[in-house]
C-alpha positions in Angstrom: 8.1 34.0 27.6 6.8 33.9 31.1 3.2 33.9 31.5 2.9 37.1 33.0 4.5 38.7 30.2 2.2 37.6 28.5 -0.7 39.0 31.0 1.4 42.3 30.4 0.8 42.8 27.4 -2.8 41.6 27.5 -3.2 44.5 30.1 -1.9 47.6 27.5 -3.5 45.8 24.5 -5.9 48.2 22.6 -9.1 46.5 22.2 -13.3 47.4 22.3 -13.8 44.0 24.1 -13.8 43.5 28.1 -11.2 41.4 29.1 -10.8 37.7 30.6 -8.3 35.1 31.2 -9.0 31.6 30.5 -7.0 28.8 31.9 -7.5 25.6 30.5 -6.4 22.2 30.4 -7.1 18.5 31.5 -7.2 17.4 35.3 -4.1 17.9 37.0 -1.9 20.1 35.1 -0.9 23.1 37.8 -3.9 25.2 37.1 -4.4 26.3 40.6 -1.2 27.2 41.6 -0.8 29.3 38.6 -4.1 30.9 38.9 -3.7 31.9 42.1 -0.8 33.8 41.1 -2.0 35.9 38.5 -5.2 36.6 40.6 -3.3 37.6 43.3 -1.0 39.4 40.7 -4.1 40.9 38.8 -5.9 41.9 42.1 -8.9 39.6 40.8 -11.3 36.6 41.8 -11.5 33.3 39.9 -14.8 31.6 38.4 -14.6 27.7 39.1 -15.4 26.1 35.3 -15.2 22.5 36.8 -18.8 20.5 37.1 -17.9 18.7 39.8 -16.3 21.3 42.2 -20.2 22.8 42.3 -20.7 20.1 44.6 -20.6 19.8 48.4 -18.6 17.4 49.9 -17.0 15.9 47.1 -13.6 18.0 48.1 -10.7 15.1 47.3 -12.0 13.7 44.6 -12.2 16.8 42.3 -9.4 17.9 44.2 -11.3 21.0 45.3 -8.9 24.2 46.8 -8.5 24.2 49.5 -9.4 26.7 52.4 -6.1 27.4 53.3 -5.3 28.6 49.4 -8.7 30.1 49.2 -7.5 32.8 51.9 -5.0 34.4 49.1 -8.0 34.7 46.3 -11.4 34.9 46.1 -13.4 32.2 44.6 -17.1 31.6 43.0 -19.0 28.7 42.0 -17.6 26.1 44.3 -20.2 24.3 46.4 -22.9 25.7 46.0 -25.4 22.9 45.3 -26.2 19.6 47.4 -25.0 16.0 45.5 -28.1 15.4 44.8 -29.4 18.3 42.9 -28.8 19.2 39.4 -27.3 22.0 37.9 -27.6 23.0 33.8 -25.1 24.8 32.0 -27.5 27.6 31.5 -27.8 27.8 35.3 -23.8 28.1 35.6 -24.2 30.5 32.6 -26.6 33.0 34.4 -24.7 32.8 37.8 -21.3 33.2 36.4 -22.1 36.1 34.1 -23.9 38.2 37.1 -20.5 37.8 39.0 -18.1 38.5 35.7 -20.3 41.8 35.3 -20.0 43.0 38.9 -16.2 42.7 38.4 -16.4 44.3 35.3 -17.6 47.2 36.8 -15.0 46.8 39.5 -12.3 47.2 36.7 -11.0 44.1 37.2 -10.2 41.3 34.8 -12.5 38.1 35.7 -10.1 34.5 35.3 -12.0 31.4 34.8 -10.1 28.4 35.6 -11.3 24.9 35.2 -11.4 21.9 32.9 -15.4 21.3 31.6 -15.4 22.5 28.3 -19.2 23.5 28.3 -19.2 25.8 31.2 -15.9 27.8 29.4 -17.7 27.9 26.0 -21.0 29.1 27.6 -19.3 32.2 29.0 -16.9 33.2 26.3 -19.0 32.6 22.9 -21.9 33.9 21.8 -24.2 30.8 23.3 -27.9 30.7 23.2 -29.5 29.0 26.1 -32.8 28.8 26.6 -33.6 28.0 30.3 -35.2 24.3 29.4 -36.7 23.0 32.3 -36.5 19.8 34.0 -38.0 16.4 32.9 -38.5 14.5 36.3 -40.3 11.5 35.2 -38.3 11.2 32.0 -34.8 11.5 33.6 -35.8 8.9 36.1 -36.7 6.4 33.0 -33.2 7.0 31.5 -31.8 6.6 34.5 -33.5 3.2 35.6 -32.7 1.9 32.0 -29.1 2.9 32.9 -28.9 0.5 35.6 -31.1 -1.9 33.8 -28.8 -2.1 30.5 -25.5 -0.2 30.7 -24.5 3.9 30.3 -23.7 3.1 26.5 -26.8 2.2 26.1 -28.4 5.5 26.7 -25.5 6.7 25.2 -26.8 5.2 21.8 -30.1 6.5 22.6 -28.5 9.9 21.7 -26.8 8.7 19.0 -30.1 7.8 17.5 -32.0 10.9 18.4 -29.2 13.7 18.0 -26.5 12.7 16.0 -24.9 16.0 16.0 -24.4 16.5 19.5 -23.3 12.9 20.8 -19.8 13.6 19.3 -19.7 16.2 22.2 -19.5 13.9 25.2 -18.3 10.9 26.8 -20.6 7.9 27.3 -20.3 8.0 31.1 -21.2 11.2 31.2 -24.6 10.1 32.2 -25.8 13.1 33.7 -25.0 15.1 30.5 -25.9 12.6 27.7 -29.7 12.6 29.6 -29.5 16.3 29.7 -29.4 16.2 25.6 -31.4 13.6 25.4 -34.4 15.8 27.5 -33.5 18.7 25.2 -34.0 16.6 22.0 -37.4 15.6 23.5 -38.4 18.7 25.1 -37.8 20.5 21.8 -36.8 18.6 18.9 -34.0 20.7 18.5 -30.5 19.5 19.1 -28.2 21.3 21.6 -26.1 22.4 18.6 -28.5 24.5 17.9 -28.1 26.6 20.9 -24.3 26.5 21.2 -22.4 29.4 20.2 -21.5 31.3 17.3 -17.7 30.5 17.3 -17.1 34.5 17.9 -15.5 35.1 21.2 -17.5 37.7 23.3 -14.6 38.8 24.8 -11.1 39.5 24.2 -9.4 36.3 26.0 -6.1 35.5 27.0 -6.4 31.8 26.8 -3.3 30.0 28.9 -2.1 26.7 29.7 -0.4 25.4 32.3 2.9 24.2 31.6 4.1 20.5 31.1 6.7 18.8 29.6 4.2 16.1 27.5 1.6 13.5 27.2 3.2 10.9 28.8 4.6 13.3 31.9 0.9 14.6 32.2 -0.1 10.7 32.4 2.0 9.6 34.8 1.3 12.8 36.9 -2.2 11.8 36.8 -1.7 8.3 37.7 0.4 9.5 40.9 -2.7 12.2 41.9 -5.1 8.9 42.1 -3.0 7.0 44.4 -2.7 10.1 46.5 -6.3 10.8 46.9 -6.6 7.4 47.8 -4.3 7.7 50.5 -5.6 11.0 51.5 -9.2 9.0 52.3 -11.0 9.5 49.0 -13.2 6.1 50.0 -13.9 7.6 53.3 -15.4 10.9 51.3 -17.2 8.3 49.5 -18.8 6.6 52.2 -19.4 9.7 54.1 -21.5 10.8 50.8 -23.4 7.5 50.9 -24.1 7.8 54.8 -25.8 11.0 54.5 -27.8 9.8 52.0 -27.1 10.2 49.0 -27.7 7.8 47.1 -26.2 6.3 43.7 -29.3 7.6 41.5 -28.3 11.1 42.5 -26.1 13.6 40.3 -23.0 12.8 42.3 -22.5 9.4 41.4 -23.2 10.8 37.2 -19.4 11.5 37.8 -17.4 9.7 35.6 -14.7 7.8 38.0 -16.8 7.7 41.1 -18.4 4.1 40.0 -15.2 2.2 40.7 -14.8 3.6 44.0 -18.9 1.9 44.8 -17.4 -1.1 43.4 -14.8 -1.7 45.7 -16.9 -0.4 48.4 -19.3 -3.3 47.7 -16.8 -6.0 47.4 -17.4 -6.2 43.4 -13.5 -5.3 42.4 -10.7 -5.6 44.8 -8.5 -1.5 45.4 -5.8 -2.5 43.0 -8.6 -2.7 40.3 -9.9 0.3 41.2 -7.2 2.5 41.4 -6.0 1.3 37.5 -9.3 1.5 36.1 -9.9 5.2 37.7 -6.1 5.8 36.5 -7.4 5.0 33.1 -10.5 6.4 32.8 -8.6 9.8 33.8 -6.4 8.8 31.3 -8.3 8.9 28.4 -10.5 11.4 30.0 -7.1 14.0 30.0 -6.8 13.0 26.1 -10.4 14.0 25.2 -9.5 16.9 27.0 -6.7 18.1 25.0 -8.5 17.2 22.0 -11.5 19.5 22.5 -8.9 22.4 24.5 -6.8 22.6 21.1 -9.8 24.2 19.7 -8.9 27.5 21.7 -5.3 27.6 19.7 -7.0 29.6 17.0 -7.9 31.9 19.4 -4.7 32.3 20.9 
């Protein structure tokens, strides 16, 4: 069935719930071009659910829209912080929800379309967030031991403190495995304990982009990486790091963007960093499906 069949009969589907499309799935699988078209089919706007398109200047990296296809659609949540600043989930959460319920009243159907899990389950479940602030001083510990020891280490430090919750993220995810590691301490409660209630808040039409299989979605990946290279992705880099930004800031917390300093500093040679970014997105794309094929019993 073509997806907007599907949309069809989402539209004359008799429900008490307000309405929202979800599109889902790893990195590089089509999800712009396809939500583009049923926003522009749907007469809607789109709510960026990637953490790294938040940022400035970091455009060919996350592989941000472009102006040019921004002209067709409306879009929210897409630069709106410097690289250096930090953004919470419950942040995203209270920003996203003001601009879902002025086009509720609008009448029309808010799309989110991204690939960080969090973001999508803190708008479409029943999460509890309390707005925790900010542990300077603590954050800048964590952070100097990360340079001091390795990301796995703190990593472990989670593991110790908040069993529960460590299962939810990737090691070098630094900026996030800190962020639970704050809450732990801030609290004493685990993050668990403010996720959601696993009912939907919405009625959702939850769809993926199309691709043949694992291996095609692999080897489409592993093609994206050499283009961004050749499209100046170390130039973006250094641009980042000549304004000033600096690699203790949130920007360089994204996964991938270490192999590009390395290179920059003469530590790996480009071949090296182009396959170990090719498989850290990789295995990033499979932890991505993983968690996504929660949303089948949804569907």
């Amino acid at each position: 069935m073509d997806y907007k069949e599907y949309i069809n009969e989402f539209l004359i589907k008799k429900t008490n719930k307000k309405k929202i499309i979800v599109i889902y799935w790893p990195t590089w699988s089509w999800k712009t071009d396809m939500s583009i078209d049923i926003a522009r089919y749907l007469n809607t706007e789109i709510i960026s659910t990637d953490s790294r398109q938040i940022f400035k200047y970091m455009n060919i990296w996350t592989w941000k829209i472009t102006e040019d296809e921004k002209r067709w659609v409306k879009h929210h949540m897409l630069d709106i912080i410097e690289p250096n600043q930090s953004f919470s989930v419950w942040e995203f959460k209270n920003r996203s929800e003001k601009i879902i319920s002025r086009l509720f009243k609008e009448n029309k159907i808010p799309m989110l379309v991204g690939w960080t899990w969090l973001y999508i389950d803190s708008l479409i479940f029943g999460f509890d967030i309390p707005k925790i602030p900010a542990d300077e001083k603590l954050r800048r510990k964590l952070e100097k031991k990360a340079n001091e020891e390795w990301k796995e280490y703190i990593f472990n430090k989670l593991k110790k403190i908040d069993s529960n919750y460590d299962k939810n993220l990737h090691p070098n995810n630094l900026r996030y495995v800190i962020r639970a590691i704050e809450v732990k301490i801030l609290t004493w409660k685990s993050k668990t304990s403010f996720k959601w209630n696993k009912k939907l808040k919405y009625d959702v039409l939850f769809l993926e982009p199309y691709y043949k299989d694992r291996e095609y979605l692999y080897n489409r990946i592993n093609k994206r990486v050499k283009m961004m290279f050749d499209m100046w992705l170390i130039n973006e880099v250094k641009n980042l790091l000549n304004k000033g930004y600096k690699k203790n800031d949130f920007w360089m917390k994204s996964i991938w963007y270490e192999e590009i300093i390395k290179y920059i500093n003469w530590k790996i040679l480009l071949k090296e960093s182009i396959n170990q970014i090719q498989q850290n997105s990789r295995n990033y794309a499979k932890r991505q499906i993983t968690w996504f094929n929660k949303y089948k019993k949804f569907i």
